[in-house]
mmCIF entry with sequence, helices, sheets and N, C-alpha, C, O atoms, coordinates in Angstrom:
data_MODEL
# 
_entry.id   MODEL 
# 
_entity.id                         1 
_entity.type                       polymer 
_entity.pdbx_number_of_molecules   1 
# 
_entity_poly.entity_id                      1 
_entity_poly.type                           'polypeptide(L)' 
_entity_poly.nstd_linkage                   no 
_entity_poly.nstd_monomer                   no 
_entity_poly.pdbx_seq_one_letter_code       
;(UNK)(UNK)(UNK)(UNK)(UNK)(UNK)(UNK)(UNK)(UNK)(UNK)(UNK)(UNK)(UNK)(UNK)(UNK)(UNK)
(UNK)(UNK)(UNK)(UNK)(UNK)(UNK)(UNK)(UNK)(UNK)(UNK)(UNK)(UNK)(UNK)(UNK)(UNK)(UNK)
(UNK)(UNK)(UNK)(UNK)(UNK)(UNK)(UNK)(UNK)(UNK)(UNK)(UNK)(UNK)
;
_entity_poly.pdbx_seq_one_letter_code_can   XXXXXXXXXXXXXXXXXXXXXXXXXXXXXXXXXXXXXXXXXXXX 
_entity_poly.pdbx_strand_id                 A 
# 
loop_
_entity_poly_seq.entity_id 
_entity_poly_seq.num 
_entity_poly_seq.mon_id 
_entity_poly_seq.hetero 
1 1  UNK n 
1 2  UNK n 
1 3  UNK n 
1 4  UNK n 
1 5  UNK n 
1 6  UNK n 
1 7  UNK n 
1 8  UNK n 
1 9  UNK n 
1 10 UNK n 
1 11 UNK n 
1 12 UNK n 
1 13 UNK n 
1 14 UNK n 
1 15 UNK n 
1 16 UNK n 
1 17 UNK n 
1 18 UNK n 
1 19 UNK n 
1 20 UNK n 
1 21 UNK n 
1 22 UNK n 
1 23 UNK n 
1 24 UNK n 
1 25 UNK n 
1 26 UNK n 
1 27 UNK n 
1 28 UNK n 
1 29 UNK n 
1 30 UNK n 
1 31 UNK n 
1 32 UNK n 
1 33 UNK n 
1 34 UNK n 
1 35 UNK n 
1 36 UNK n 
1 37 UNK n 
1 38 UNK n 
1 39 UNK n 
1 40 UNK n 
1 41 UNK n 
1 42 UNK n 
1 43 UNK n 
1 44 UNK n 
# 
_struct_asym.id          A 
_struct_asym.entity_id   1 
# 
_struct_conf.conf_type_id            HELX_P 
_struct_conf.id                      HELX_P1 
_struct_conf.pdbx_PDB_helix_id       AA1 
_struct_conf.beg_label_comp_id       UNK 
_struct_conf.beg_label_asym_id       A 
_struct_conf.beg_label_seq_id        12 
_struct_conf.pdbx_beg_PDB_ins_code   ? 
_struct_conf.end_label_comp_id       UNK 
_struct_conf.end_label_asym_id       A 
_struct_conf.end_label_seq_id        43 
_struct_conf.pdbx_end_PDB_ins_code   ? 
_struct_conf.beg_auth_comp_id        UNK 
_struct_conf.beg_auth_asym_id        A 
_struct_conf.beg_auth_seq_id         12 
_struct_conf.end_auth_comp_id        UNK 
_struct_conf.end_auth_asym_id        A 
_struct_conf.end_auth_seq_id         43 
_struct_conf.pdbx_PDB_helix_class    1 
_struct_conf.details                 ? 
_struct_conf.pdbx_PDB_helix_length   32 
# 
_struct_conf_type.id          HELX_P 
_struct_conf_type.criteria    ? 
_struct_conf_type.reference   ? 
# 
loop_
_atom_site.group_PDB 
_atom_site.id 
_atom_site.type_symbol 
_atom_site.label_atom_id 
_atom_site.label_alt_id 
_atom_site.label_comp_id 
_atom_site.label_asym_id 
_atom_site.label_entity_id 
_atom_site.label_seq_id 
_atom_site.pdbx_PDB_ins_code 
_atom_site.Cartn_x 
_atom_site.Cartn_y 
_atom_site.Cartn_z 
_atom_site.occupancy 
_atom_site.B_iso_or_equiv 
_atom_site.pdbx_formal_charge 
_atom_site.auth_seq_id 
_atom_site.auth_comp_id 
_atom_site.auth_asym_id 
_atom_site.auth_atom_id 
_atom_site.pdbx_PDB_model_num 
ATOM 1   N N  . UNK A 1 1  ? 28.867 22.519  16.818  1.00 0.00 ? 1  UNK A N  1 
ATOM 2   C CA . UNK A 1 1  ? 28.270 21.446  16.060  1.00 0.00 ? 1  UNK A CA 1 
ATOM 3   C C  . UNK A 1 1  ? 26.756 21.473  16.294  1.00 0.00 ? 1  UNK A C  1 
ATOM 4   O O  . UNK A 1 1  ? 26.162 21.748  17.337  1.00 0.00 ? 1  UNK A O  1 
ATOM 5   N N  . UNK A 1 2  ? 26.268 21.133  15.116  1.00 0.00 ? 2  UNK A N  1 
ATOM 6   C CA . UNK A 1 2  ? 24.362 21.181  15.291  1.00 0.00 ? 2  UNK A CA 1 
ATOM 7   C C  . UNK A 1 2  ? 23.535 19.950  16.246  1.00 0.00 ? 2  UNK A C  1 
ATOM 8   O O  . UNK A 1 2  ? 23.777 18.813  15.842  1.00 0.00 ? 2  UNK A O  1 
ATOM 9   N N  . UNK A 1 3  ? 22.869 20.008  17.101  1.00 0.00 ? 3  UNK A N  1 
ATOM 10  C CA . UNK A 1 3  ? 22.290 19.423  17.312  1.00 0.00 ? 3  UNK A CA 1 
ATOM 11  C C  . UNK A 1 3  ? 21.137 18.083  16.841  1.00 0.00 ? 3  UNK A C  1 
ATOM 12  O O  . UNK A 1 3  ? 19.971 18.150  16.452  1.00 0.00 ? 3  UNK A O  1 
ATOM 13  N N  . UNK A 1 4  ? 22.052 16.890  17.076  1.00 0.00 ? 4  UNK A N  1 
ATOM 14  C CA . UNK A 1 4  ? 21.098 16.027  16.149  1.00 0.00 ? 4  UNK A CA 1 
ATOM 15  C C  . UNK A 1 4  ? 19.727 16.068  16.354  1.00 0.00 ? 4  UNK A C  1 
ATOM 16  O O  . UNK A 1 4  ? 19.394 15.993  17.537  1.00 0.00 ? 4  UNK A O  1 
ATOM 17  N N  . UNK A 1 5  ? 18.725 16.180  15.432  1.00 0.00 ? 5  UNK A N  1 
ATOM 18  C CA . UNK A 1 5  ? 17.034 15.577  15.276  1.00 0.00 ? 5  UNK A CA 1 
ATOM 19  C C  . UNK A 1 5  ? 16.786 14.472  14.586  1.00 0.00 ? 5  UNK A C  1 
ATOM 20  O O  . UNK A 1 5  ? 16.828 14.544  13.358  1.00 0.00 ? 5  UNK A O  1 
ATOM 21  N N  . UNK A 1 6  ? 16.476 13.217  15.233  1.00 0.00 ? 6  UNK A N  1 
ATOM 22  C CA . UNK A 1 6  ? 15.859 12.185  14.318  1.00 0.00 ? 6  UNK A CA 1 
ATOM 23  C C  . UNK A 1 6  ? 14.867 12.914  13.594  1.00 0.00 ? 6  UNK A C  1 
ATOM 24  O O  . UNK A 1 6  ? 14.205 13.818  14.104  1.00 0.00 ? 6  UNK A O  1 
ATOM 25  N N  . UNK A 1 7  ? 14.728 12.433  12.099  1.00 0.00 ? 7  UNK A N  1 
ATOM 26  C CA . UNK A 1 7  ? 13.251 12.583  11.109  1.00 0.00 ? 7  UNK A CA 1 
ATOM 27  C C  . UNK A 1 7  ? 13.702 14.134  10.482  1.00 0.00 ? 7  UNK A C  1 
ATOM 28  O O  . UNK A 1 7  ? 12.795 14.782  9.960   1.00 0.00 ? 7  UNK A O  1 
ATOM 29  N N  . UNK A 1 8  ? 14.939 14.674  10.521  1.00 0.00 ? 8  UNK A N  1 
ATOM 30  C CA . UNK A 1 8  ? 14.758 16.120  10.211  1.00 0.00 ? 8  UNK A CA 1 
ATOM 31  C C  . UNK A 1 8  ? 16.146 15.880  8.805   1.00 0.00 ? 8  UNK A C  1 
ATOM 32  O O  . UNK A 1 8  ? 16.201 16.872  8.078   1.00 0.00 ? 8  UNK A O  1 
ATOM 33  N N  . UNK A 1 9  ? 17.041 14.881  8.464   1.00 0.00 ? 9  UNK A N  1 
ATOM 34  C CA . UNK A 1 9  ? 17.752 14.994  7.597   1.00 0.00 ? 9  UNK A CA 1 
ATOM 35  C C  . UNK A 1 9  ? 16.748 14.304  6.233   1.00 0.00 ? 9  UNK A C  1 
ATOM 36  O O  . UNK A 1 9  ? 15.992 13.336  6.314   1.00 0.00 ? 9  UNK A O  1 
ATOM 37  N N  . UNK A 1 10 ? 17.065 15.240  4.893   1.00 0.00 ? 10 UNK A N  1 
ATOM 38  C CA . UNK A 1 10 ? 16.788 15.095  3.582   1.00 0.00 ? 10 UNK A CA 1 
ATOM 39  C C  . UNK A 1 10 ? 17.069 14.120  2.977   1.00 0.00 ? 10 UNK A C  1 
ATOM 40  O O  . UNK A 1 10 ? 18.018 14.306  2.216   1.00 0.00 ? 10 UNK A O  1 
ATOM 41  N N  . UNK A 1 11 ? 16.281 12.202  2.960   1.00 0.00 ? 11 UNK A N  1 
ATOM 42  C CA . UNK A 1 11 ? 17.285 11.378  2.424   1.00 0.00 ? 11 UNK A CA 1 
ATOM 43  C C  . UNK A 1 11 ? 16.636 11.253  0.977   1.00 0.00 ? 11 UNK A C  1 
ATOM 44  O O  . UNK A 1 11 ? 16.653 10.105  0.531   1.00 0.00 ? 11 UNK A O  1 
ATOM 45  N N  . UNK A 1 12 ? 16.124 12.128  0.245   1.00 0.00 ? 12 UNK A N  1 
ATOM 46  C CA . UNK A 1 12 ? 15.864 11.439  -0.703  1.00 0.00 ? 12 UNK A CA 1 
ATOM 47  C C  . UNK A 1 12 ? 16.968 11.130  -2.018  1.00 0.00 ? 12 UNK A C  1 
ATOM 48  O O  . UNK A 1 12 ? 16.696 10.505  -3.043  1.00 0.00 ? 12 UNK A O  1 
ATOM 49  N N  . UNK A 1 13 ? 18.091 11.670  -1.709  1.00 0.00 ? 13 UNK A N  1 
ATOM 50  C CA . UNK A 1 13 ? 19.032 11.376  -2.408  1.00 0.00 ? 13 UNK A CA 1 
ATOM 51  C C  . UNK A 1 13 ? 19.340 10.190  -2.280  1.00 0.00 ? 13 UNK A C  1 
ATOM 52  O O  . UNK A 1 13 ? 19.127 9.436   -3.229  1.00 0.00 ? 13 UNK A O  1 
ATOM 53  N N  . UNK A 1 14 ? 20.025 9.608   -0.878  1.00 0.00 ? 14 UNK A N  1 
ATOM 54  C CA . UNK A 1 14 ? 19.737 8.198   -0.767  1.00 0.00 ? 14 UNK A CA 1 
ATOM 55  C C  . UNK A 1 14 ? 18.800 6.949   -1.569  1.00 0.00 ? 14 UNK A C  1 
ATOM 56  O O  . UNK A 1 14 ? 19.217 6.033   -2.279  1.00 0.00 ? 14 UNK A O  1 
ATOM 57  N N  . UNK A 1 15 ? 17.572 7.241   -1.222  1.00 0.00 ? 15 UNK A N  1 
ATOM 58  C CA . UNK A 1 15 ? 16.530 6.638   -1.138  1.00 0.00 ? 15 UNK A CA 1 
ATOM 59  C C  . UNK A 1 15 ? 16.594 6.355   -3.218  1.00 0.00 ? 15 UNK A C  1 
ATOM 60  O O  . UNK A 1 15 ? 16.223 5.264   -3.650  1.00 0.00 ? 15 UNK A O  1 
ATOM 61  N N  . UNK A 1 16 ? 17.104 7.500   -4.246  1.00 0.00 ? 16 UNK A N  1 
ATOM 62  C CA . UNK A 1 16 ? 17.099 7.428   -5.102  1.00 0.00 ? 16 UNK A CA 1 
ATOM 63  C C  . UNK A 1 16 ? 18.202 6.452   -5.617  1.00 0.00 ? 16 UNK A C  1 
ATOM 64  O O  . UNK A 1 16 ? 18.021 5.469   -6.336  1.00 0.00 ? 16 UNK A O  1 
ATOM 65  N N  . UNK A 1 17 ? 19.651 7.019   -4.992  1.00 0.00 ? 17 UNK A N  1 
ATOM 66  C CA . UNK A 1 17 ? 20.452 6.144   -5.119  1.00 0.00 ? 17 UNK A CA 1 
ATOM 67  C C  . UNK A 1 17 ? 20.391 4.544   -5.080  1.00 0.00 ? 17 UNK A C  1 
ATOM 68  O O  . UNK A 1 17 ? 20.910 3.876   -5.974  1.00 0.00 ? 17 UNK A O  1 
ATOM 69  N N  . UNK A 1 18 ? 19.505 3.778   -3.628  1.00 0.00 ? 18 UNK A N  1 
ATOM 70  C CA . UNK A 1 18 ? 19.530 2.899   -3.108  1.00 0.00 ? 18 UNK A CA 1 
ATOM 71  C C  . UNK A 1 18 ? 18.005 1.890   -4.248  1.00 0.00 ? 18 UNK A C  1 
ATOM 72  O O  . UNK A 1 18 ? 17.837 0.671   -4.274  1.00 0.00 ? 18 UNK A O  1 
ATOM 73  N N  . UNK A 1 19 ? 17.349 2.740   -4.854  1.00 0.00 ? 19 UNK A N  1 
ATOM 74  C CA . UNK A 1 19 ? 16.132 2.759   -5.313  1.00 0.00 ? 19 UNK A CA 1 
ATOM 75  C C  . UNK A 1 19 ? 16.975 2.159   -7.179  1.00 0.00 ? 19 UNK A C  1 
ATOM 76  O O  . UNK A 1 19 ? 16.502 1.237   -7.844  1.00 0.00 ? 19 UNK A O  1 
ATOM 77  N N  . UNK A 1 20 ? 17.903 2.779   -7.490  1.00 0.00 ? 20 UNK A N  1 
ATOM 78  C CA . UNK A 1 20 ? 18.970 2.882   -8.497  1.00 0.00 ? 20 UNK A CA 1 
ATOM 79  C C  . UNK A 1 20 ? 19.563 1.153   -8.586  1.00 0.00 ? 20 UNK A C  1 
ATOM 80  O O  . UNK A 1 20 ? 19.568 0.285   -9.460  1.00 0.00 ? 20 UNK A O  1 
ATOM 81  N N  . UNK A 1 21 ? 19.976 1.242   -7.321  1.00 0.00 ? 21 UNK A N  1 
ATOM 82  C CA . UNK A 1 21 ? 21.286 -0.041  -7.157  1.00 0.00 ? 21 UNK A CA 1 
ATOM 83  C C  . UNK A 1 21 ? 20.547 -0.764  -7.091  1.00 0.00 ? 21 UNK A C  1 
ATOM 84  O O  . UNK A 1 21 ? 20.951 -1.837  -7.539  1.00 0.00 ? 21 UNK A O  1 
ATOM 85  N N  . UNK A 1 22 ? 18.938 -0.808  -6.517  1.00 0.00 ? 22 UNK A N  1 
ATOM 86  C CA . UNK A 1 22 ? 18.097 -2.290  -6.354  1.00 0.00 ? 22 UNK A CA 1 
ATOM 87  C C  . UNK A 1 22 ? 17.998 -2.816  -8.031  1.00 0.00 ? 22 UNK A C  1 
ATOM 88  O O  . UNK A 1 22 ? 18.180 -3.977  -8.398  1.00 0.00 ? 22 UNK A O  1 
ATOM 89  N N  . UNK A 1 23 ? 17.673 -1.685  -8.896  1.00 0.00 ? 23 UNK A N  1 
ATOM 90  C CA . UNK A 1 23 ? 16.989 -1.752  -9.520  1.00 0.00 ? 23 UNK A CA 1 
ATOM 91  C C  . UNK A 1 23 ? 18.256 -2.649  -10.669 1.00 0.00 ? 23 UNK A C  1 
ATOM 92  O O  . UNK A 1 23 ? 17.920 -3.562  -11.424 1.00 0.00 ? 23 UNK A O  1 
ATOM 93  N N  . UNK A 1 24 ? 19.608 -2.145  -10.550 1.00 0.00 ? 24 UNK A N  1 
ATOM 94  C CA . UNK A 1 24 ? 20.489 -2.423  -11.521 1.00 0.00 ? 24 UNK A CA 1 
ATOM 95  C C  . UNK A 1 24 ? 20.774 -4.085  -10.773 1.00 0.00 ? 24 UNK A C  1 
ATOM 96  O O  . UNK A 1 24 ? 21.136 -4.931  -11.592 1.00 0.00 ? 24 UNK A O  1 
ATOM 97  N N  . UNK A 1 25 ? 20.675 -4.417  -9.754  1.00 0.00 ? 25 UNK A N  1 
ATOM 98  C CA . UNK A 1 25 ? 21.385 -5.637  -9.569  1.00 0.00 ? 25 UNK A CA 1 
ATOM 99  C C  . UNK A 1 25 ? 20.225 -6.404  -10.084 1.00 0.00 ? 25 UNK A C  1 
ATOM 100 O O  . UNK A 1 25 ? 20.278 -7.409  -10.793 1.00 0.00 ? 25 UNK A O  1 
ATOM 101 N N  . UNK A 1 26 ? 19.268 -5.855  -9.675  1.00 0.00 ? 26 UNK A N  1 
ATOM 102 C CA . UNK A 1 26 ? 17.898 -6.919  -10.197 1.00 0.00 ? 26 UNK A CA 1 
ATOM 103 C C  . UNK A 1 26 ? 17.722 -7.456  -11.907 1.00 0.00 ? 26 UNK A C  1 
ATOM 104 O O  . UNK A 1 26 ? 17.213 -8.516  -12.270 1.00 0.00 ? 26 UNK A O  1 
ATOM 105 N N  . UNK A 1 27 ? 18.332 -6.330  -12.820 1.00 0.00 ? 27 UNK A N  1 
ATOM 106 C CA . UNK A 1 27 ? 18.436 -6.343  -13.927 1.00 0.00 ? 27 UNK A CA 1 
ATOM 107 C C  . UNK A 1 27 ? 19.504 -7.130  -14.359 1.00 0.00 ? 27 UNK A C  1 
ATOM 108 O O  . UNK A 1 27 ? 19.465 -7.638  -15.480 1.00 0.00 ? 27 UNK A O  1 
ATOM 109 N N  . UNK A 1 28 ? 20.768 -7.351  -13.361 1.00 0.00 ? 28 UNK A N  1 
ATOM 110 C CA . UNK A 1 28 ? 21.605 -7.797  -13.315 1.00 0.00 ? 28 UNK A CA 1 
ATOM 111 C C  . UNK A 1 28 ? 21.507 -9.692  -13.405 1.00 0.00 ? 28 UNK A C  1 
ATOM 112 O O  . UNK A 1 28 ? 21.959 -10.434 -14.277 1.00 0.00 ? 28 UNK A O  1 
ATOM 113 N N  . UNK A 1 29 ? 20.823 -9.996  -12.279 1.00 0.00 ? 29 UNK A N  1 
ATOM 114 C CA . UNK A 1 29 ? 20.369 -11.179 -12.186 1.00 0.00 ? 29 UNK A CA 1 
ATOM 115 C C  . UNK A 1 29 ? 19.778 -11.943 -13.385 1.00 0.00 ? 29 UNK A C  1 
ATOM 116 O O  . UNK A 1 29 ? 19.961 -13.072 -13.842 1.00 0.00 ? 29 UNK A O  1 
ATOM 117 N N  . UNK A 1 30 ? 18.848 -10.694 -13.783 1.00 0.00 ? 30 UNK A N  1 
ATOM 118 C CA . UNK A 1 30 ? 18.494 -11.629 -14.715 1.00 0.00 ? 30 UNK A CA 1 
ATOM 119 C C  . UNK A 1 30 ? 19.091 -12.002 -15.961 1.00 0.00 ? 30 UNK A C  1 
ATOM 120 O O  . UNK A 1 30 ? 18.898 -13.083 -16.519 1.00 0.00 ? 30 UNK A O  1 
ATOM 121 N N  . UNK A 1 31 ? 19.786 -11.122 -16.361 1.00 0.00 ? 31 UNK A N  1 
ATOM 122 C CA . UNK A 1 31 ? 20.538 -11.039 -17.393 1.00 0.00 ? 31 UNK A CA 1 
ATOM 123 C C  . UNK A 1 31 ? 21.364 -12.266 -17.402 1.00 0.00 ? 31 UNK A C  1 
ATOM 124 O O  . UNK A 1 31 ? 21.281 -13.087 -18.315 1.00 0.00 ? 31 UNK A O  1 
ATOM 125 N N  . UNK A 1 32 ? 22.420 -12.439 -16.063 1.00 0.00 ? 32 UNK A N  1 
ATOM 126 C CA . UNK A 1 32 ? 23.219 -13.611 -15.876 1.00 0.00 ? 32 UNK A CA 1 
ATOM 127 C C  . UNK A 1 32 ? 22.256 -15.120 -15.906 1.00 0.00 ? 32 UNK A C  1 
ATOM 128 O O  . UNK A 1 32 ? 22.333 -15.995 -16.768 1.00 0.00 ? 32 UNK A O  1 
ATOM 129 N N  . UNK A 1 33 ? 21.654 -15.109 -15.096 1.00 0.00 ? 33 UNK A N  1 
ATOM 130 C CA . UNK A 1 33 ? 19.962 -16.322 -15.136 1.00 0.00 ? 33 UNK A CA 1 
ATOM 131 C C  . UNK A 1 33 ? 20.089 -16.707 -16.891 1.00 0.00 ? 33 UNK A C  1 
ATOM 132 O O  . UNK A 1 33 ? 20.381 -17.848 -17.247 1.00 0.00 ? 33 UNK A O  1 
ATOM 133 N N  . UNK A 1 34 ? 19.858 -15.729 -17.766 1.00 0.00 ? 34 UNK A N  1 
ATOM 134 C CA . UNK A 1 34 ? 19.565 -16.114 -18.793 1.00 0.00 ? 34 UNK A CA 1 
ATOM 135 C C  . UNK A 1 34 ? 20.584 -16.273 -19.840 1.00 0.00 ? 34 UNK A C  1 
ATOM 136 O O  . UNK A 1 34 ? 20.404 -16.823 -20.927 1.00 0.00 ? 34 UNK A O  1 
ATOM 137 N N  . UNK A 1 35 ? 21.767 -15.693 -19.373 1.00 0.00 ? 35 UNK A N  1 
ATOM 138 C CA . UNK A 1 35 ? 22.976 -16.010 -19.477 1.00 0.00 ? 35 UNK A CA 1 
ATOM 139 C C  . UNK A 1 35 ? 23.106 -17.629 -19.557 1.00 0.00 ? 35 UNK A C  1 
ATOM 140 O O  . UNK A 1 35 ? 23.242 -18.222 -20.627 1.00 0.00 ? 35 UNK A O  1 
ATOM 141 N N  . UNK A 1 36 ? 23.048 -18.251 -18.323 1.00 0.00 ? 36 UNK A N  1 
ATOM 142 C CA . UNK A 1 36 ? 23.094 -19.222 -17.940 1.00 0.00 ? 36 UNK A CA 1 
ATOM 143 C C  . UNK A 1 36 ? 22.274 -20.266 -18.507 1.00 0.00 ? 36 UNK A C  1 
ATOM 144 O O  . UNK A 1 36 ? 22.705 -21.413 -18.626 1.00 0.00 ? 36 UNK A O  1 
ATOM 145 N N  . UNK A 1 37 ? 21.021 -19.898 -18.892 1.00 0.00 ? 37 UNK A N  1 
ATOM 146 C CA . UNK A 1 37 ? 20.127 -20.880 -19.507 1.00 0.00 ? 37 UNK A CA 1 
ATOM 147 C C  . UNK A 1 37 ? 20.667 -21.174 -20.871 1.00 0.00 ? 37 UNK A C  1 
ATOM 148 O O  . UNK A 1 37 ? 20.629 -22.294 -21.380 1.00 0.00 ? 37 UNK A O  1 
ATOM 149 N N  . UNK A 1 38 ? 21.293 -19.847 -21.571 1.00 0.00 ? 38 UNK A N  1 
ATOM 150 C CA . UNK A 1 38 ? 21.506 -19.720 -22.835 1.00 0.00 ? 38 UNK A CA 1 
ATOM 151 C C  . UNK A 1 38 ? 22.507 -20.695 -22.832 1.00 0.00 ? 38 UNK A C  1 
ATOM 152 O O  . UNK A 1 38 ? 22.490 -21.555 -23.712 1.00 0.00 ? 38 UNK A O  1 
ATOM 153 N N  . UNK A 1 39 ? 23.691 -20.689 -21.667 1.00 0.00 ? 39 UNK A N  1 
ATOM 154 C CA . UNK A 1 39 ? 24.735 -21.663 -22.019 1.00 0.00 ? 39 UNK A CA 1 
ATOM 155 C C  . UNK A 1 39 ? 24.273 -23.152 -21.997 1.00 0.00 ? 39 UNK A C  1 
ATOM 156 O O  . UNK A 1 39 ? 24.602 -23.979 -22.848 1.00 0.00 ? 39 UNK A O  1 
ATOM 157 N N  . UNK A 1 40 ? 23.477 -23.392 -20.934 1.00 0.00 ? 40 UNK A N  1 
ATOM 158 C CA . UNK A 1 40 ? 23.213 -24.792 -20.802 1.00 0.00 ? 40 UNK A CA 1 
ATOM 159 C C  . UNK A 1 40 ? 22.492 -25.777 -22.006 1.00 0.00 ? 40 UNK A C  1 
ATOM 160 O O  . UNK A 1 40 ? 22.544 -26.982 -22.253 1.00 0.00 ? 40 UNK A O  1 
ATOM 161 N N  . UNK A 1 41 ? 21.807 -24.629 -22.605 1.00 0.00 ? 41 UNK A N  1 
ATOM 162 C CA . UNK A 1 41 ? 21.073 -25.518 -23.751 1.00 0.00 ? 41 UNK A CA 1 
ATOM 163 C C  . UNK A 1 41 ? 21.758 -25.003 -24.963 1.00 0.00 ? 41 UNK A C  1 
ATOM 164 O O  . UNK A 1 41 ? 20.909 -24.984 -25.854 1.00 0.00 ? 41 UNK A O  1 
ATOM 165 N N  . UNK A 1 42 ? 23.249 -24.446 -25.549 1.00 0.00 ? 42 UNK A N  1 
ATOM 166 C CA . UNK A 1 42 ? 24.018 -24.526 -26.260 1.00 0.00 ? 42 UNK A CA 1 
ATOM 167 C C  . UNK A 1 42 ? 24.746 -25.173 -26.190 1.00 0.00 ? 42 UNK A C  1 
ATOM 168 O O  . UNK A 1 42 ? 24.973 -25.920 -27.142 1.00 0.00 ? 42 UNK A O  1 
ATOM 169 N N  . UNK A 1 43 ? 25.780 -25.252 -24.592 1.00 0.00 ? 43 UNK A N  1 
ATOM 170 C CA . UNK A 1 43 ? 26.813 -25.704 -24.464 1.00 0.00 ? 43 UNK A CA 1 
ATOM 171 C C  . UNK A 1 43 ? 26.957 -27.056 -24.216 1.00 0.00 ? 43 UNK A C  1 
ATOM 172 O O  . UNK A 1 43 ? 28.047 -27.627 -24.244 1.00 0.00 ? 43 UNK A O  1 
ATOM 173 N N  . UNK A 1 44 ? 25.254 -27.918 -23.826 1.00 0.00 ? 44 UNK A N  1 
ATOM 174 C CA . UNK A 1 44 ? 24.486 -28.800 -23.572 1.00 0.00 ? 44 UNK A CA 1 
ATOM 175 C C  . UNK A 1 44 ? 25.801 -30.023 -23.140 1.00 0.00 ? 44 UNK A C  1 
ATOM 176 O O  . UNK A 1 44 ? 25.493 -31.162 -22.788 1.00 0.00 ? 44 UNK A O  1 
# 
């Protein structure tokens, strides 16, 4: 088995992934937020 090195594994796959999921829940939020506004002043 290889010897671990902190600072020596490749995360930018991660970093894209994690960069991905911020980005979709954030889009997410708002969508529902305005979701929500939409109901309140229809469903009034």
């Amino acid at each position: 088995m290889a010897e671990y090195k902190p600072g020596e594994m490749d995360i930018r796959a991660q970093e894209r992934t994690f960069a991905g999921f911020t980005r979709f829940v954030t889009i997410s939020v708002v969508v529902i937020i305005c979701f929500l506004v939409f109901l309140a002043l229809v469903g009034g």
